[in-house]
C-alpha positions in Angstrom: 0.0 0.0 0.0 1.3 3.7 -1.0 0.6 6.6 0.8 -1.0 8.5 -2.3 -3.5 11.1 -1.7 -2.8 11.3 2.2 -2.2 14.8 3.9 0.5 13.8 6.1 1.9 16.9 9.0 5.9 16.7 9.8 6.2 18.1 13.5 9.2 19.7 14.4 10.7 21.5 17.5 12.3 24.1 15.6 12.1 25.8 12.4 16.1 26.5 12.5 18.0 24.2 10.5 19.4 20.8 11.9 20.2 17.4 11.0 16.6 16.4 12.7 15.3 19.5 10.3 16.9 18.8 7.7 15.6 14.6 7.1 12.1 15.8 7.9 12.6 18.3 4.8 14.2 15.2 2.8 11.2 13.4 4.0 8.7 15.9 2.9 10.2 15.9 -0.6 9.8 12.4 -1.0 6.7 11.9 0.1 5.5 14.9 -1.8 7.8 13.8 -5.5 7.6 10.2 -5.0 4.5 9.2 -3.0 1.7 11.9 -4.4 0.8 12.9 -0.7 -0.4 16.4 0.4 2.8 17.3 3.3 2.8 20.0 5.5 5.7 21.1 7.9 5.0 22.9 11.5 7.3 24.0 13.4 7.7 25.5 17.1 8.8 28.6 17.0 9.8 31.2 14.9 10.9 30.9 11.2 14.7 30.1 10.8 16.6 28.4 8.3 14.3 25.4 7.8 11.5 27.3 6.8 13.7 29.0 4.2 14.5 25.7 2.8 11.0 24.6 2.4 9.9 27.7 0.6 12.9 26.5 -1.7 11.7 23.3 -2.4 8.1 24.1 -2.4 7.2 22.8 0.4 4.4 24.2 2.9 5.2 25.2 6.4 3.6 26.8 9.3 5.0 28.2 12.9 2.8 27.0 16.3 3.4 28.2 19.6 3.8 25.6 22.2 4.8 27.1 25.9 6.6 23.6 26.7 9.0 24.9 29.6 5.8 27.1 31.6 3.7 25.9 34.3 2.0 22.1 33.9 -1.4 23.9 33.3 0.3 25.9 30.3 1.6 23.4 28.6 -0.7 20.8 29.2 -3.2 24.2 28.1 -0.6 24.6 24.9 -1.1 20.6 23.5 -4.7 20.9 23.9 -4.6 24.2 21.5 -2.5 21.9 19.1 -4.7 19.7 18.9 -8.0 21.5 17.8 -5.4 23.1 15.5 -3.8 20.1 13.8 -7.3 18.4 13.8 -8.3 21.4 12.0 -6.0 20.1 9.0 -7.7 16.6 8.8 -4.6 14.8 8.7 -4.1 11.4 7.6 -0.8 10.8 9.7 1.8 12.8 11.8 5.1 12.0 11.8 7.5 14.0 14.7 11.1 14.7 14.4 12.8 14.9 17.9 11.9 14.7 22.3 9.0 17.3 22.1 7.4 17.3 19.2 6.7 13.1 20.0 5.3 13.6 22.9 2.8 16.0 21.7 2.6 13.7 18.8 1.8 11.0 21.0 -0.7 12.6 23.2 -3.1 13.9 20.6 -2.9 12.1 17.0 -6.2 10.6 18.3 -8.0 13.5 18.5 -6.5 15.0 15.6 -8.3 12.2 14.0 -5.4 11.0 11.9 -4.7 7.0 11.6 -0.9 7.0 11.9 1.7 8.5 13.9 5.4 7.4 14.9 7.5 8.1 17.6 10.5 9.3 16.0 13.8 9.5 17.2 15.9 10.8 14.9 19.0 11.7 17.5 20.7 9.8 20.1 18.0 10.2 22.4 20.6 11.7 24.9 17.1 14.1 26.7 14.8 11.1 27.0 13.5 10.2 30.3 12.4 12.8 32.1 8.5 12.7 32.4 5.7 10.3 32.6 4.2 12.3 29.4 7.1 11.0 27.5 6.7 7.7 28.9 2.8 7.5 28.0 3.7 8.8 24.5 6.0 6.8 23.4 4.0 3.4 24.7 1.3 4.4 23.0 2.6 5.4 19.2 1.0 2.9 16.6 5.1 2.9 16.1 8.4 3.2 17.1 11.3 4.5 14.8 15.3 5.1 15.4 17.6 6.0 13.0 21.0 3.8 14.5 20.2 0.5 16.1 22.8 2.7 19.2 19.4 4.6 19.2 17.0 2.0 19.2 18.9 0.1 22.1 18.7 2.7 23.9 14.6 3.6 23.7 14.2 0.1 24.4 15.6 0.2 27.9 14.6 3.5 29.0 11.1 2.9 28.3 10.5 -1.1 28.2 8.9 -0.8 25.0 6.8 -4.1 24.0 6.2 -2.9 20.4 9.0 -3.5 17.6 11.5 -0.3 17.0 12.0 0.0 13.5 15.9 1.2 12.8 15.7 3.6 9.2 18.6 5.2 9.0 19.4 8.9 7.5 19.4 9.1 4.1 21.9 12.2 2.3 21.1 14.4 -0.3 23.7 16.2 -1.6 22.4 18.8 -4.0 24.8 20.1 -6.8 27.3 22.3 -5.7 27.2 26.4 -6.2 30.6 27.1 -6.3 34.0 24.9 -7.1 36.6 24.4 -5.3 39.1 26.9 -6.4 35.9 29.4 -6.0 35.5 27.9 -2.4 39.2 28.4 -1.4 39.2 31.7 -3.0 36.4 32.9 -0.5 38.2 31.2 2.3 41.4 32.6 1.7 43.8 30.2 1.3 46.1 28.6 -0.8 44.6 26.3 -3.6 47.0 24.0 -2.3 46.3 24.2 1.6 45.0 21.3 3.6 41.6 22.1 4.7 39.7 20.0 7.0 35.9 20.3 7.8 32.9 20.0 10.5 29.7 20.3 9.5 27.7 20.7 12.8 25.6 22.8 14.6 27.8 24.4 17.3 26.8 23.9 21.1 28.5 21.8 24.0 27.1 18.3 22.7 29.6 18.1 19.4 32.6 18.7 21.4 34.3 21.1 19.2 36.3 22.1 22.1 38.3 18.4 21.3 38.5 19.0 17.6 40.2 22.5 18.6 42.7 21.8 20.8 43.7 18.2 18.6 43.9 20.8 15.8 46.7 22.8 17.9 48.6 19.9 18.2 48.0 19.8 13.9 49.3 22.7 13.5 52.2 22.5 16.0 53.7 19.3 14.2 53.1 20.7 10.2 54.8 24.3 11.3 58.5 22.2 10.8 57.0 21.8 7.3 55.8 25.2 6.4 51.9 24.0 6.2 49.3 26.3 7.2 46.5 24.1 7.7 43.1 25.4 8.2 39.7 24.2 10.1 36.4 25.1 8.5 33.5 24.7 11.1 30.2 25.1 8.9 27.3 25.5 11.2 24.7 27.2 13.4 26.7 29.3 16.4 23.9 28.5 19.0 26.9 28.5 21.8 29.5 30.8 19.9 31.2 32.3 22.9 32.6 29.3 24.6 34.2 28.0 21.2 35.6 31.1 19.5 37.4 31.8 23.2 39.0 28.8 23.3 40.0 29.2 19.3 41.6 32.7 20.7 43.3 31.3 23.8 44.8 28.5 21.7 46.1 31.1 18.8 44.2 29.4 15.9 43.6 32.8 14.7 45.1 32.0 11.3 44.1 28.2 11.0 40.6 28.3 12.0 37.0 29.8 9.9 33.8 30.1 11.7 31.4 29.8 8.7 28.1 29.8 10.1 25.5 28.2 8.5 26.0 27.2 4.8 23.8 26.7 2.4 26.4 25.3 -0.6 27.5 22.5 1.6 28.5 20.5 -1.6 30.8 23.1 -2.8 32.2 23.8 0.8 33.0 20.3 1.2 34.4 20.0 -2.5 36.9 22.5 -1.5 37.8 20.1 1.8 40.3 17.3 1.9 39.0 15.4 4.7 36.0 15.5 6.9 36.4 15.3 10.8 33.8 14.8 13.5 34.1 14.9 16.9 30.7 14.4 19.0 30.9 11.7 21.5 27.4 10.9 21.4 25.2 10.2 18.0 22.6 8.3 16.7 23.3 8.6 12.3 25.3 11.4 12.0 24.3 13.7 9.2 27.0 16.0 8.9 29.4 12.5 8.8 27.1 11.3 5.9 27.5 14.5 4.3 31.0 14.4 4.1 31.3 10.7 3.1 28.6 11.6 0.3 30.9 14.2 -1.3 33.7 11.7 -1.4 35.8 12.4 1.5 37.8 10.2 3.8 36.3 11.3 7.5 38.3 11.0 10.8 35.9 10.9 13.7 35.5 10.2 17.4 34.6 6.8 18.3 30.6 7.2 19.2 28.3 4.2 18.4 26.7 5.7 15.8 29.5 7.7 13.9 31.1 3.8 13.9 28.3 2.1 12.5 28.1 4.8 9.2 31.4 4.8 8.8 31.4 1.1 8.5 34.5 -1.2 10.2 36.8 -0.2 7.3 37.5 3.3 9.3 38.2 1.8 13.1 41.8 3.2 12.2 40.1 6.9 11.7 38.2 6.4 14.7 39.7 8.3 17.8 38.7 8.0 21.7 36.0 10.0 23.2 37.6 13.8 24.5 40.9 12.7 23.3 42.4 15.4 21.5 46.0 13.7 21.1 44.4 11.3 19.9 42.3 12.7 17.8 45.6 15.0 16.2 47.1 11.5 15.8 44.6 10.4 13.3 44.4 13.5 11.8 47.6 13.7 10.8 48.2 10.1 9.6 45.7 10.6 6.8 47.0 14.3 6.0 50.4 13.1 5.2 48.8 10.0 2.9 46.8 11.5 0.4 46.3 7.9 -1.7 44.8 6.8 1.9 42.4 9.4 2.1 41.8 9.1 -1.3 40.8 5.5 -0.9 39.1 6.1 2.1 36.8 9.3 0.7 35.9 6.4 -2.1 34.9 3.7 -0.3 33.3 6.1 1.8 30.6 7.5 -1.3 29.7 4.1 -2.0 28.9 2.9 1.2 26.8 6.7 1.5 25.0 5.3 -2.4 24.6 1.7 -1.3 23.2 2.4 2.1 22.1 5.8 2.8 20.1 7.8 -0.1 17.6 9.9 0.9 15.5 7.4 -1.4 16.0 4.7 0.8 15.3 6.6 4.3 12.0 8.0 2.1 11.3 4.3 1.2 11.5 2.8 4.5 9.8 5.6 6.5 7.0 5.2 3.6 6.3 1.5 4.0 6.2 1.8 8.1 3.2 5.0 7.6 1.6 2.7 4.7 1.3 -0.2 7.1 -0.7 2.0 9.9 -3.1 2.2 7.1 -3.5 -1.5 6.2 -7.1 -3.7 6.6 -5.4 -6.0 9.4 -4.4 -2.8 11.0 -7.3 -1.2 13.5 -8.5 1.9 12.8 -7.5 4.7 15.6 -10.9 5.6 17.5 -12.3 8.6 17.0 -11.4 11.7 19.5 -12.3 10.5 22.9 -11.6 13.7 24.5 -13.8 16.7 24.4 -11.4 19.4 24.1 -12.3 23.1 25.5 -14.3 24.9 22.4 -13.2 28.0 20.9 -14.7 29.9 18.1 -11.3 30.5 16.5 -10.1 26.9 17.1 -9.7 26.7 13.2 -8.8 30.0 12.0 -5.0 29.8 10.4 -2.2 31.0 12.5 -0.7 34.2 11.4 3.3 32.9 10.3 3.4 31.1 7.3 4.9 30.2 4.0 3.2 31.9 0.8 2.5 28.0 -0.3 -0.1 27.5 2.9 -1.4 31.2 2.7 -2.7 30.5 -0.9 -3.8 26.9 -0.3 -5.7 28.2 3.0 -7.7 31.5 0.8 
């Protein structure tokens, strides 16, 4: 069974850009290219970076408010209002990307009146445990997804879950780079003949970049006998700037180190690389490590479940210990003096990414799990149990939206 025809709603906690944001957007193109449904993205919060990207693909969104982190009477206040508003777009299914957004998921697809829902944990599941909403919700989803069987383990034991957890893991989409690599290093500044190593990763305290900095002193230290000036491009969203760009200055990485921000021509950014480097100690499918290995590039990585399981057991040699920065600078360095290594490396590395994680395949999967929600064997969801609080305007359109919605909705 396809899902053609149904309106399916992507939940997400943030409309800034992410790896969880950015499969739900891969997801929604799918579905939308591929599958014929109707999809819709909301988001809590305020338009970011996400929201941008699915006006660029065509893709409708809308922002909700949610007061998760008030009183229990304002957020238990906040779901109900979500749910007279989701029911108000007759979905068919709802499929949540990250902690919050399954709970709420969880607690009202019934009385949204659709007939499928996941739980969906698309991270490492690292904030999990800590209410008995969560533990309601995610006992109660028709089903359970992870994206790393590390994941999936873990869900399992936290929550004794009796239903099956389905493992789909992310699937890369590297659209066709804007600028080449001798554009790219222009814009950097640097020598078309520099090494350049790069992160693609959100910056805050959970990807360790504080590791990857000081390893890359110790990089620079050992290539200064050889007149090398290597540099470090960290691509990403600054949510915890301060901390990192402090310990850049302490460490004098003034001249070997770029702060990029977020960038939207990841495919020419990593074109201009020469090897990709990663080092969060905790991750479920990595998508800035499948990004890397999608554009060809050998990756050197800290040794976390899930960065070991995409990498494949080809790559224990690039694999460093947990908050090891020697170590780390080690492995570095081996690869930056082989260049036929890390070209066979970055190889091997694109076909494992085409062979095992397409954005085709996660589409597939994720596809065939919703389908089965709607099969004959499977029970329909009752109808909404709960009579929520009316209001007049329960169904009147919220105010932030992309053009798409606003026309579809007058």
């Amino acid at each position: 069974m396809t899902l053609a025809g149904k309106r399916i709603l992507i939940l997400l906690e943030s409309l800034e850009l992410g790896g969880a944001e950015r499969q739900a957007i891969h997801l929604a193109r799918y579905l939308s290219e591929r599958e014929g449904t109707t999809v819709e993205v909301r988001g809590l919060g305020a338009p970011g970076a996400a929201s941008d990207l699915c006006d660029a693909w065509g893709i409708p969104w809308r922002s909700v408010r949610l007061d998760w982190y008030g009183t229990r009477f304002r957020r238990l206040a906040g779901i109900a209002a979500m749910a007279r508003q989701l029911a108000c777009q007759h979905p068919d299914a709802i499929v949540p990307y990250c902690r919050v957004p399954n709970i709420v998921a969880g607690l009202i697809w019934r009385w949204t009146g659709a007939r499928a829902c996941l739980w969906n944990q698309r991270d490492a599941g690292l904030d999990l445990g800590r209410s008995r909403l969560e533990r309601w919700a995610v006992r109660h989803a028709p089903a359970v997804v992870a994206n790393a069987p590390y994941a999936a383990e873990r869900l399992g034991r936290l929550f004794d879950l009796r239903q099956p957890i389905h493992v789909v893991p992310n699937g890369v989409r590297l659209d066709p780079p804007a600028a080449d690599r001798a554009a790219w290093r222009a814009r950097l500044g640097i020598d078309p003949h520099a090494f350049v190593a790069c992160m693609v990763a959100n910056i805050h305290r959970s990807k360790d970049h504080a590791t990857l900095l000081r390893a890359w002193r110790r990089v620079v230290d050992r290539l200064a006998a050889r007149r090398q000036n290597p540099l470090l491009v960290l691509a990403g969203r600054l949510d915890e700037p301060l901390p990192v760009k402090a310990l850049a200055f302490d460490l004098d990485l003034g001249r070997y180190v770029r702060f990029l921000g977020p960038v939207e021509d990841i495919s020419g950014l990593l074109g201009a690389a020469d090897l990709g480097v990663f080092s969060s100690p905790r991750e479920g499918c990595p998508n800035g490590v499948l990004e890397c290995m999608a554009a060809g590039l050998a990756v050197v990585a800290t040794d976390a479940p899930g960065v070991r399981d995409v990498l494949g057991p080809a790559a224990a040699p690039c694999l460093a210990a947990p908050h090891d920065d020697t170590d780390l600078a080690e492995r570095i360095l081996d690869l930056l003096l082989d260049r036929a290594r890390r070209a066979e490396l970055g190889a091997a590395n694109r076909r494992r990414v085409e062979s095992q994680y397409t954005w085709e395949a996660m589409g597939r999967r994720m596809t065939e799990i919703l389908a089965d929600q709607f099969s004959p064997r499977k029970p329909s969801a009752p109808p909404p149990h709960v009579a929520l609080p009316h209001r007049p305007d329960s169904c009147r359109e919220p105010a932030s939206s992309s053009p798409a919605t606003t026309r579809a909705a007058t």
